[in-house]
C-alpha positions, 0 to 999 in steps of 0.5 A: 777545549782543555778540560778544568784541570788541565795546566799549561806551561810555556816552554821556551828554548834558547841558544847560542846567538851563533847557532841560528834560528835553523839550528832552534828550530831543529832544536825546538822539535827534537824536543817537541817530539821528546815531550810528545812522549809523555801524557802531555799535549805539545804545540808549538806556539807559531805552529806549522808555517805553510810553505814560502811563509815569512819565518817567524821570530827566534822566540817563537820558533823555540816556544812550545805550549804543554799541556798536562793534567794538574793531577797525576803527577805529570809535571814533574815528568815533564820537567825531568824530560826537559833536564835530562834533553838539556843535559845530551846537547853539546851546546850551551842551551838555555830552557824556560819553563813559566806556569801561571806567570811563574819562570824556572830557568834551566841551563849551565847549572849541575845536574843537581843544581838543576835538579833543586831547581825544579823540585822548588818548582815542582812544589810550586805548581805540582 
């Protein structure tokens, strides 16, 4: 059970159509192991599939739930981790984060393009 000053934000990885749901899932924990760095608890949203399960849908094979504390500054941790994950693949990757119905679209932006993105976010929901 979350404790009350715990937030959650979705966290959806998307790739290229061609890429396959293979490479996004591959992808989805690489980064799930990357944010299970920080003070943050990660799930992945269909969970571990038990052996000669049907795969599930592309959407939540890259979707991820983190959850952090809404004090102590975690938040913008976790989006800078996202940033800079996003910025070291070679493929045109796309990251969805929504907090509370609200979406910051990460992708083929510049790094600052990128970074005043998640500033405004951050004021938002930090």
């Amino acid at each position: 059970m979350t404790e009350p000053d715990t937030r959650r934000a979705l966290v959806r990885l998307e790739v290229e159509d061609e890429d396959g749901d293979e490479e996004l899932d591959r992808l989805a924990r690489r980064l799930r192991a990357e944010l299970g760095e920080l003070d943050v608890d990660v799930l992945a949203v269909a969970g571990d599939l038990p052996a000669g399960a049907k795969a599930a849908d592309p959407v939540t094979i890259g979707s991820l739930v983190v959850a952090f504390s809404a004090a102590g500054g975690v938040f913008p941790g976790v989006l800078e981790t996202l940033r800079e994950w996003l910025g070291r693949q070679a493929g045109k990757h796309r990251i969805k984060v929504t907090v509370d119905g609200d979406t910051v679209e990460l992708e083929r932006a510049t790094s600052a393009e990128r970074q005043q993105l998640i500033d405004a976010f951050v004021r938002r929901h930090g």
